[in-house]
C-alpha positions, 0 to 999 in steps of 0.5 A: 495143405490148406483146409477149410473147417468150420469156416476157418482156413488152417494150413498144415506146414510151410515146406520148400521143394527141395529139388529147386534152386531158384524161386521154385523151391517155395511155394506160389502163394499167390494163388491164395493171397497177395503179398501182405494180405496172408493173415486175411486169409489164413486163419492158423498154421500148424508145422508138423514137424522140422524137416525143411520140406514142412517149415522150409518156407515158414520165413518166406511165407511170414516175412514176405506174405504178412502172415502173422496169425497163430502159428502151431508148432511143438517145442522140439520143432521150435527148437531144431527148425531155425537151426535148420533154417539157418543153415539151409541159408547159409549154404545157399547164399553165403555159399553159393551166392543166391539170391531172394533168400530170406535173412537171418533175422527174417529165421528169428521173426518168424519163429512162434513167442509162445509156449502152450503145454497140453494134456501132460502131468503137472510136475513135468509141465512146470520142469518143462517150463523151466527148461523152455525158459532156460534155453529160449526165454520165451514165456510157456502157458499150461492151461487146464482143459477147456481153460482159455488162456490170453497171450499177450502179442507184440508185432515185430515190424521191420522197416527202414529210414533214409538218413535225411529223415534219421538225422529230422528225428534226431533234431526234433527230439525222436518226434517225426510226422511221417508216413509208413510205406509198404514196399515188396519186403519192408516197411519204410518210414519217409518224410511226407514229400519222399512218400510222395514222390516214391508213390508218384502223387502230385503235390498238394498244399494244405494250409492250416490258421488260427487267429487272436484278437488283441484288445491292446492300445499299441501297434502290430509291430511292438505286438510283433516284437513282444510276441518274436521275444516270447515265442523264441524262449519257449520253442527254443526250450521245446527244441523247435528252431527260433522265429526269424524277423522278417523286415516287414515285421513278420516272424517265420519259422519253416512254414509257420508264418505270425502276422499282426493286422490292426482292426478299423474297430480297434485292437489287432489280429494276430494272424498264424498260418502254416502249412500241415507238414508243420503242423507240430510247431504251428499248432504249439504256437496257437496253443501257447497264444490260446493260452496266454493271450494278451498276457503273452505280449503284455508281460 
């Protein structure tokens, strides 16, 4: 049931139709949002109460819909409904083999973080508390009438990582420039060239630069060599790779490229140039050489 009151849309229970076996037995949402887009449009879900035909499909409608708005349910329905959820699940896929159902953990998620106790007596608000905590761990609120209380929130999202982009982070340190894909049921994080092939864009180059001018009597390849023996210590300490001497005096790492060029006025430009997918070691370099300096090549 979905009502529109003072300009909020608030939807009374999530159930799931009984009677069906395939994708009828939850309810066409669709006709009110589009997958992901169900918090735009809900502005509050009360569950009455934990029977299957009223909370069947609250999973299905947070996991899958992105609803994630205020949730309402009382404290015996926050207890009973996951059991129920649960084994609906279990009887109907781990039984009978169905498919589109929503998993264990998707029952968890969906489930309200918070306790709100209204309108009762004092000294059984607090043994109720003490109860919730003791067999739910979740936090309980007790707010005097027409007090406003703040709950903190902390989303829960679900996704997922190919093992290629798992082993990149583990090498770098847990330090990963990615893109979060949202697919039909999950979030997906993928290097900048999975993402793009998953949403079928054409490559596009971007180049970044940074340059220094050195006021110093020697020539780009020693400046070279001063700089290939100093970079390699610090972005090995940082875990970045070693810079590899290219035979025309060049130092690369990945798509950072270092070249030294004299000037007919005099000193030299140090010149570094990288694409933006390396960004993280590109812009170190030109901080440490923003930094440093000449000190760098003269120490």
């Amino acid at each position: 049931v979905l009502v529109s009151i003072g300009g909020k849309n608030i939807m009374f229970d999530c159930g799931m139709h009984m009677g069906y076996n395939d994708e009828r037995r939850f309810p066409d949402f669709s006709y009110i949002c589009s997958p992901g887009g169900a918090t735009d449009v809900i502005d509050c879900l009360i569950i009455s109460h934990f029977h299957l035909d009223h909370c069947g499909s609250l999973p299905f409608f947070t996991e899958k819909f992105g609803y994630n708005g205020p949730l309402i349910m009382t404290a015996p329905t926050r207890a009973i409904a996951p059991l129920l959820l649960e084994d609906y699940r279990k009887i109907s896929v781990d039984r009978y083999g169905e498919t589109g159902f929503f998993s264990t953990q998707q029952i968890k998620n969906c489930q309200p973080k918070n306790v709100v106790l209204v309108h009762g007596e004092d000294k059984k608000m607090d043994f109720l508390i003490d109860k919730i905590d003791d067999q739910f761990g979740i936090p309980s609120f007790k707010p005097a009438n027409g007090e406003q209380i703040s709950i903190p929130c902390e989303p829960h999202i679900v996704g997922s990582i190919t093992k290629e982009t798992f082993k990149t982070v583990r090498t770098n340190g847990n330090h990963f420039d990615g893109m979060l894909v949202k697919g039909e049921e999950q979030l997906s994080l993928l290097s900048a060239e999975e993402a793009r092939v998953k949403l079928g864009l054409k490559p596009v180059s971007i180049n970044l630069n940074y340059k220094l001018a050195m006021n110093l009597d020697i020539t780009p390849t020693v400046i070279l060599e001063r700089l290939h023996t100093q970079l390699s210590s610090i972005i090995s300490d940082q875990k970045l790779g070693p810079f590899k001497r290219q035979l025309d005096g060049t130092l690369n790492l990945n798509s950072v490229h270092i070249t030294c060029k004299k000037e007919e006025a005099g000193g030299s430009v140090v010149h570094v140039l990288w694409a933006v997918e390396d960004d993280m070691v590109g812009r170190t370099v030109s901080d440490i050489l923003e930094e440093c300096g000449e000190g760098l090549i003269v120490n």
